[in-house]
Backbone as CSV, one residue per row, in Angstrom:
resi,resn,N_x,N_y,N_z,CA_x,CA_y,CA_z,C_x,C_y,C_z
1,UNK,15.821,35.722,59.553,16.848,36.352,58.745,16.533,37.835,58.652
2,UNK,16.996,38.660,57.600,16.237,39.408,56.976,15.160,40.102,56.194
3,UNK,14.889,41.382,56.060,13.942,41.745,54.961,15.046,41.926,53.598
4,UNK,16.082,41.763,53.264,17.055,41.458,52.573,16.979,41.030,51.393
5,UNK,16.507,41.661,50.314,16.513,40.948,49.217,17.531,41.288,47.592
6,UNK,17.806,40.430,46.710,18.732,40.869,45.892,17.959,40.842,44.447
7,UNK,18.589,41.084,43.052,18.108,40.973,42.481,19.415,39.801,41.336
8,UNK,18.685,38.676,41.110,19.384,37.876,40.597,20.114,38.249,38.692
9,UNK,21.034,38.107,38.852,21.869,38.614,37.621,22.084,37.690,36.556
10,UNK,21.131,36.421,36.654,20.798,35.041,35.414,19.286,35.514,34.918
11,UNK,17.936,35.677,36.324,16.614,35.411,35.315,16.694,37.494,35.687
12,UNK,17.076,37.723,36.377,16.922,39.729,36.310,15.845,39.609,37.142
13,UNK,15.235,39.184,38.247,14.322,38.754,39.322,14.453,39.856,40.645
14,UNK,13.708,39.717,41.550,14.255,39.988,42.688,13.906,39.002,44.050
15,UNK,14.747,38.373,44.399,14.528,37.359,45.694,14.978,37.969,46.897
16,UNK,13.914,37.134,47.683,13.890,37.464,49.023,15.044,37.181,49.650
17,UNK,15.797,37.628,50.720,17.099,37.024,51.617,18.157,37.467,50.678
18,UNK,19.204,36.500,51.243,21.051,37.191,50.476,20.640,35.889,49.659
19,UNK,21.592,36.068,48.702,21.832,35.129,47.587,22.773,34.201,48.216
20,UNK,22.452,32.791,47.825,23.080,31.490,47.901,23.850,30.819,46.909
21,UNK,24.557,31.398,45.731,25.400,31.322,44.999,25.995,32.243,44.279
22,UNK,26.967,31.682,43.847,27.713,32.747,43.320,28.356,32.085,41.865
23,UNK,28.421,32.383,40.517,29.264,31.557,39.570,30.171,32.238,38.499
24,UNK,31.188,31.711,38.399,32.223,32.259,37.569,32.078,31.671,36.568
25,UNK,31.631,32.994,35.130,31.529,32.501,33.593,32.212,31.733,32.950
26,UNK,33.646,31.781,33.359,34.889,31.059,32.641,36.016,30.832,33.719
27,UNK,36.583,29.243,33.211,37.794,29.254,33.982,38.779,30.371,34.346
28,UNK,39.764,30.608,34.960,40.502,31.895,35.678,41.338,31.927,34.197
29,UNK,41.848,31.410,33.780,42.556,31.073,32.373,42.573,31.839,31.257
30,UNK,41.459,31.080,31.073,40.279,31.928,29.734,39.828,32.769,29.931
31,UNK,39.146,33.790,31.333,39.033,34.673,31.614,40.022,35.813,31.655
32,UNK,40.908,35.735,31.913,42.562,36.428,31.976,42.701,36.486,30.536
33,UNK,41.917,36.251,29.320,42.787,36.626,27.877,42.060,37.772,27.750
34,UNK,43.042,38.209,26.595,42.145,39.272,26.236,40.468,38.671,24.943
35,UNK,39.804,40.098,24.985,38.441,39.341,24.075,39.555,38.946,22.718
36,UNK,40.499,39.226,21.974,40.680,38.280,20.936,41.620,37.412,21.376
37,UNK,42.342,36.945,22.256,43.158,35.705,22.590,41.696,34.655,22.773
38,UNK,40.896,35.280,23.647,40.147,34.481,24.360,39.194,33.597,22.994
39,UNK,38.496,34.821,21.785,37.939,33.997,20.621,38.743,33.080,19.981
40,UNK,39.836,33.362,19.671,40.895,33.085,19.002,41.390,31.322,19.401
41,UNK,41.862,31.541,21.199,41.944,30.241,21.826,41.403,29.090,22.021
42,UNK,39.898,29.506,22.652,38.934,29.006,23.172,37.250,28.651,22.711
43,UNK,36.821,27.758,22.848,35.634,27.786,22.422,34.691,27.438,24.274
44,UNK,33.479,28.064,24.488,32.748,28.061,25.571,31.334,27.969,25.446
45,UNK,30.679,27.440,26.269,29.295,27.771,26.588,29.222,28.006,28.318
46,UNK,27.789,27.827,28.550,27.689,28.095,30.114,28.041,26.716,30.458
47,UNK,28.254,25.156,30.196,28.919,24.301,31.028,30.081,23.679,30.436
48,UNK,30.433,23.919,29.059,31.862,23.740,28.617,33.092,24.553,27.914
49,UNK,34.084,23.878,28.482,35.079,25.534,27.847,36.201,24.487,27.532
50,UNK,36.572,24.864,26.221,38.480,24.103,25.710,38.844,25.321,25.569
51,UNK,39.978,25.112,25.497,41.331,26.376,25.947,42.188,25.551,25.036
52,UNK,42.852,25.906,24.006,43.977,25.953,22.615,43.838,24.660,22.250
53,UNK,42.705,23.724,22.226,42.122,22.658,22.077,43.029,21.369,22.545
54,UNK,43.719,22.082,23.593,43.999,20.917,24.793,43.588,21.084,26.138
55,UNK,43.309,21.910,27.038,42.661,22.227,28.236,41.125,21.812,27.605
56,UNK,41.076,21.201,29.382,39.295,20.705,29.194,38.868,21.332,30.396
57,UNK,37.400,21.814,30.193,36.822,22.327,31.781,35.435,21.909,31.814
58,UNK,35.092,21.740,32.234,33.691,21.790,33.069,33.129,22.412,33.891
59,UNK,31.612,23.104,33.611,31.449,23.586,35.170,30.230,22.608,36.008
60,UNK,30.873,23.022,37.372,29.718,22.363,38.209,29.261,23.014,39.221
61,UNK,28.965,22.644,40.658,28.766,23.203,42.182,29.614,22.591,43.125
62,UNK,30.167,23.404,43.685,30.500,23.241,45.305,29.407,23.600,45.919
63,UNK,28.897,22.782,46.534,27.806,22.912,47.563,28.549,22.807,49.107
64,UNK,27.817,23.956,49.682,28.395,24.131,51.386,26.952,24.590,52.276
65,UNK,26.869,23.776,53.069,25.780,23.816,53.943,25.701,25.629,54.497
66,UNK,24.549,25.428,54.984,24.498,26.426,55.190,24.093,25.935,56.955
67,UNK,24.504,26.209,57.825,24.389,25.722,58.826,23.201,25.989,59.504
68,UNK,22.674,27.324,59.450,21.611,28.066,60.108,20.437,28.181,59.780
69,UNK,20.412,27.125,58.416,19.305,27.378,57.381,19.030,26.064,56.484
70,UNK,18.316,25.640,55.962,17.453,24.473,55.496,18.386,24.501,54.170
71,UNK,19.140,25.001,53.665,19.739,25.310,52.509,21.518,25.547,52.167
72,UNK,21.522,25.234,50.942,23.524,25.281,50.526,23.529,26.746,49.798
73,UNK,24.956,26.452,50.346,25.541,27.954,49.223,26.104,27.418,48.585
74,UNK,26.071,27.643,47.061,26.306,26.854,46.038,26.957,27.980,45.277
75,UNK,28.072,27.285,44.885,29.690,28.429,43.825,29.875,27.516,42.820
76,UNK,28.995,28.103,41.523,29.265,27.790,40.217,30.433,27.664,39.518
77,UNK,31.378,26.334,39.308,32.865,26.938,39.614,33.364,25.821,38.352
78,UNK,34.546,25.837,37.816,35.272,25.464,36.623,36.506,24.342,37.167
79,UNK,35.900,23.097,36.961,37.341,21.974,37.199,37.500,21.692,35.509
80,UNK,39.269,21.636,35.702,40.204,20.914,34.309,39.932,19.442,34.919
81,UNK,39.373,18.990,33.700,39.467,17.337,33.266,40.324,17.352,32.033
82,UNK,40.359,15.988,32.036,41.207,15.248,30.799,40.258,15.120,29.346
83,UNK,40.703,14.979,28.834,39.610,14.963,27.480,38.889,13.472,27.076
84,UNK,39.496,13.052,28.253,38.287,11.498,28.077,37.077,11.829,28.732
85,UNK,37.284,12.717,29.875,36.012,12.894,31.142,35.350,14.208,30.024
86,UNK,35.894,14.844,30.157,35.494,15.989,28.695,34.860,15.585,27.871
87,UNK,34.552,14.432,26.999,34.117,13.707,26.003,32.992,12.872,26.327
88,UNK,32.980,12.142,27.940,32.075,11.618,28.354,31.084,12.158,29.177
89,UNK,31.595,13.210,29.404,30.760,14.405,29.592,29.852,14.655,28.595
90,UNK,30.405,15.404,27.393,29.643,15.756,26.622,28.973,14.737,25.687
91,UNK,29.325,13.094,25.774,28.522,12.362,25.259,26.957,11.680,25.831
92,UNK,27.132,12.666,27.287,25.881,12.256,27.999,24.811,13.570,28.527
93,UNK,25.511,14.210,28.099,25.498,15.532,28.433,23.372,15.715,28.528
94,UNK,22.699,15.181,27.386,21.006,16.039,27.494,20.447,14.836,28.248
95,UNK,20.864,13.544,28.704,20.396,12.806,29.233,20.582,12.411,30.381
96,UNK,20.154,11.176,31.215,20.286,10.552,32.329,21.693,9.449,32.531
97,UNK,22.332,9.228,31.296,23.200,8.462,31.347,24.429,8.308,31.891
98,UNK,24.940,9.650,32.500,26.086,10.233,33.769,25.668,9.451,34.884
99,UNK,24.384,9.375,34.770,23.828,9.937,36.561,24.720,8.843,37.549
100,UNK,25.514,9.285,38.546,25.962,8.640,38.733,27.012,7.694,38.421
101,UNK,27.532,8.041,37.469,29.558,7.973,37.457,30.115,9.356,37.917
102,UNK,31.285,9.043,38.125,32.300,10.454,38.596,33.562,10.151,37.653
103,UNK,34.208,11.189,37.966,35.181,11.626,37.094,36.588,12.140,38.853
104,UNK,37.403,12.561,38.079,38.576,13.462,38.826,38.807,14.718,38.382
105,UNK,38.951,15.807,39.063,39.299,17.114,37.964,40.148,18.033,39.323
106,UNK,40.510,19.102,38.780,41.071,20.449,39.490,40.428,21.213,39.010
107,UNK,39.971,21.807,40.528,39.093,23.192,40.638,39.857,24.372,38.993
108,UNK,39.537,25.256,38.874,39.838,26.064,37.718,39.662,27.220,38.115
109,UNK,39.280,27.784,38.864,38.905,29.204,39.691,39.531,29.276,40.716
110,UNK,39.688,30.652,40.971,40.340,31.482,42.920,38.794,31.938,42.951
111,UNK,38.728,31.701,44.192,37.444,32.161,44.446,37.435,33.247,45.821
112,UNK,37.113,33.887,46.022,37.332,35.097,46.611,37.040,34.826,48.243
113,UNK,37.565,34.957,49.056,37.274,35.137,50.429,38.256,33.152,50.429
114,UNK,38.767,32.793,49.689,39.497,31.759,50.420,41.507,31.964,49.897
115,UNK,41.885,31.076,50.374,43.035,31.077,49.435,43.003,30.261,48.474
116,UNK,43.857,30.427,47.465,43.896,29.974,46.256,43.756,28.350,46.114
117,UNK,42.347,28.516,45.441,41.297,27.030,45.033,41.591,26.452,43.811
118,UNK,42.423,27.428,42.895,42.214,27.087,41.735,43.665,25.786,41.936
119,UNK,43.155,24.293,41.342,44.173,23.602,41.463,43.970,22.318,42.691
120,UNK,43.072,22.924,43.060,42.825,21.761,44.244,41.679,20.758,43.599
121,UNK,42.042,19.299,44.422,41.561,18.309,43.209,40.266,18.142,43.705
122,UNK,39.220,17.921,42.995,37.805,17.677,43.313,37.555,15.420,42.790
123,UNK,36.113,15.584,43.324,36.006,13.994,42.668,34.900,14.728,42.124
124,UNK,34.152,14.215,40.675,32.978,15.110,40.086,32.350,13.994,40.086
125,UNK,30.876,14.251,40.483,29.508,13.663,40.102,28.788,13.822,39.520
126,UNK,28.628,12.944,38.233,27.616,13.553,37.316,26.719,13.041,38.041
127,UNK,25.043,14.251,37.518,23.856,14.215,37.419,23.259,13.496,36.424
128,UNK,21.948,14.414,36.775,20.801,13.436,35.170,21.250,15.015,34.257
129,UNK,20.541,14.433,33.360,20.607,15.423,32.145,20.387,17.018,32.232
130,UNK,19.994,17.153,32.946,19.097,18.101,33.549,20.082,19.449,34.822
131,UNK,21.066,18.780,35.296,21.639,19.315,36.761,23.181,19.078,36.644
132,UNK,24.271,20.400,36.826,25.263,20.840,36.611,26.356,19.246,37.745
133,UNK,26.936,18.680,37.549,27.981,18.244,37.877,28.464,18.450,39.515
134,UNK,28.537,17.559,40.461,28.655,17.967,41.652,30.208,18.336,42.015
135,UNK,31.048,18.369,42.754,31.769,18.642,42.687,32.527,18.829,44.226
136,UNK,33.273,17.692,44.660,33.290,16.849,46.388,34.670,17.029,46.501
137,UNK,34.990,17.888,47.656,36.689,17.252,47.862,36.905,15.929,48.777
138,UNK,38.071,15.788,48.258,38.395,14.118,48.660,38.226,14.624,50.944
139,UNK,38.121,13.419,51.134,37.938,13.960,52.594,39.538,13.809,53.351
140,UNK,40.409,13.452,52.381,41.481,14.578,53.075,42.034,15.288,53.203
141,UNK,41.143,16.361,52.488,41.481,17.405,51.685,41.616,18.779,53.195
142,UNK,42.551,19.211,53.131,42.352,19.966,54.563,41.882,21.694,54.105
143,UNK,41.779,22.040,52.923,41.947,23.167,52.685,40.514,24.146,53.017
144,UNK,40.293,24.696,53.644,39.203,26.049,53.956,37.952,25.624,54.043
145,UNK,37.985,25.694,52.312,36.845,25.288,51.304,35.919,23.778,51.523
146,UNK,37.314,22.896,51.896,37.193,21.763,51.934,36.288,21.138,53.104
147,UNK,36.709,22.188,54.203,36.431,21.389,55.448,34.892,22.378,55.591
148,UNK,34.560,23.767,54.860,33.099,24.305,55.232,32.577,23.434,53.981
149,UNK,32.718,22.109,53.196,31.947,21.825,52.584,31.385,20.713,53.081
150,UNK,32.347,19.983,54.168,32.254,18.362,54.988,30.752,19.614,56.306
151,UNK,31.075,20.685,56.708,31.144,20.939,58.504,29.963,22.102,57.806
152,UNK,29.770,22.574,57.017,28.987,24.008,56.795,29.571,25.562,57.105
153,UNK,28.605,26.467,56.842,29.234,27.678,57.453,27.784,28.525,57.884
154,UNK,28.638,29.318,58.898,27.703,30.021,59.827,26.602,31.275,58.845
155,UNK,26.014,31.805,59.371,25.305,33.450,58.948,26.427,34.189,58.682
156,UNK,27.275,33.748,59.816,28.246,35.254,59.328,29.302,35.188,58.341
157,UNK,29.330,33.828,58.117,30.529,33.434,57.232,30.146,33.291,55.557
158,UNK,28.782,33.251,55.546,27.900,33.570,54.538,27.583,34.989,53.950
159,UNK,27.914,35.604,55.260,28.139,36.956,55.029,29.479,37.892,54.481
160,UNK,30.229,37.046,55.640,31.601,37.104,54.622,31.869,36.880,53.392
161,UNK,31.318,35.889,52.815,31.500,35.396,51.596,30.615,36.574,50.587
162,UNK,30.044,36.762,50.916,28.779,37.467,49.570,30.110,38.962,49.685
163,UNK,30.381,39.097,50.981,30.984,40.503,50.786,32.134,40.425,50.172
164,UNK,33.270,39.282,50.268,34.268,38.779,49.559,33.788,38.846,48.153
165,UNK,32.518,38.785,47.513,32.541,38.660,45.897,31.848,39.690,45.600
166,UNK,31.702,40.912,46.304,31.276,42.153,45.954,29.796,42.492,46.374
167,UNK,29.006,41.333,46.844,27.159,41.402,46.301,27.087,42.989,47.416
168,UNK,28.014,43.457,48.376,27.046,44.500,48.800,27.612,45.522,48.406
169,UNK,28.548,45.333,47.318,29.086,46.844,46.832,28.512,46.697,45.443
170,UNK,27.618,46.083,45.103,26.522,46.009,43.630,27.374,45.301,42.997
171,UNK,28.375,44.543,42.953,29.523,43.564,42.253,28.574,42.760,41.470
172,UNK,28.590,42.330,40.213,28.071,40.951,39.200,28.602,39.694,39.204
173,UNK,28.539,39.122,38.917,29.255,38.014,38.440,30.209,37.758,37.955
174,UNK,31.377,36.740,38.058,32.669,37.164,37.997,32.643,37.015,36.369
């Protein structure tokens, strides 16, 4: 690879190589208010967000191979569930007791360098207590995203991507 290194914008670090994820703080939604619609509307943390206390979100990973490399690029990203999966979510939430049920949801984010993701349906996998929610498109899902998550993506398309979300023009987190 490279001598390439970034400095991560969660622990304030600096790692070796390009960065392998990318994550959006809040659904596209809740992000789009202003700061008092958004207090006002919404209540959030880093893995749950309600919106006028009927929207439910979750966050999880899209994981996409990385083809050239022992490793995924992983996009921290926001699916709407229903408020039953919302609930059973958060009733299992510090433990092992998910591990392994799924849920249904729609992505909640546009994510940059594809066309518009937000809306496309995912199947979610919970983890153990411990690890963010997986997050699989159905396999007949034909869209971009869908098919570099079944097939992987190249160096350069990895490259594309980091440049699509700003990382070499000093861009943060969305």
């Amino acid at each position: 690879m490279t001598d390439a290194s970034f400095t991560c914008s969660t622990c304030g670090q600096a790692h070796p190589g390009l960065p392998t994820d990318y994550g959006f703080r809040l659904p596209d939604h809740v992000h789009a208010l202003t700061y008092l619609e958004e207090y006002l509307r919404s209540r959030s943390n880093a893995d749950l967000c309600t919106l006028d206390e009927s929207r439910y979100f979750i966050r999880g990973i899209v994981q996409v191979p990385l083809q050239e490399l022992d490793d995924d690029f992983a996009w921290g990203i926001w699916a709407e569930v229903d408020k039953a999966t919302h609930d059973h979510y958060v009733a299992g939430f510090n433990d092992n007791a998910l591990l392994g049920t799924k849920a249904e949801g729609r992505l909640a984010n546009d994510i940059p360098g594809y066309s518009a993701t937000s809306g496309l349906e995912v199947r979610i996998e919970f983890q153990d207590g411990s690890t963010r929610p997986s997050f699989v498109f159905p396999a007949s899902a034909a869209h971009a995203l869908a098919h570099e998550q079944r097939g992987g993506i190249s160096n350069k398309r990895h490259h594309d991507i980091l440049e699509a979300v700003g990382h070499f023009a000093g861009d943060g987190e969305a």
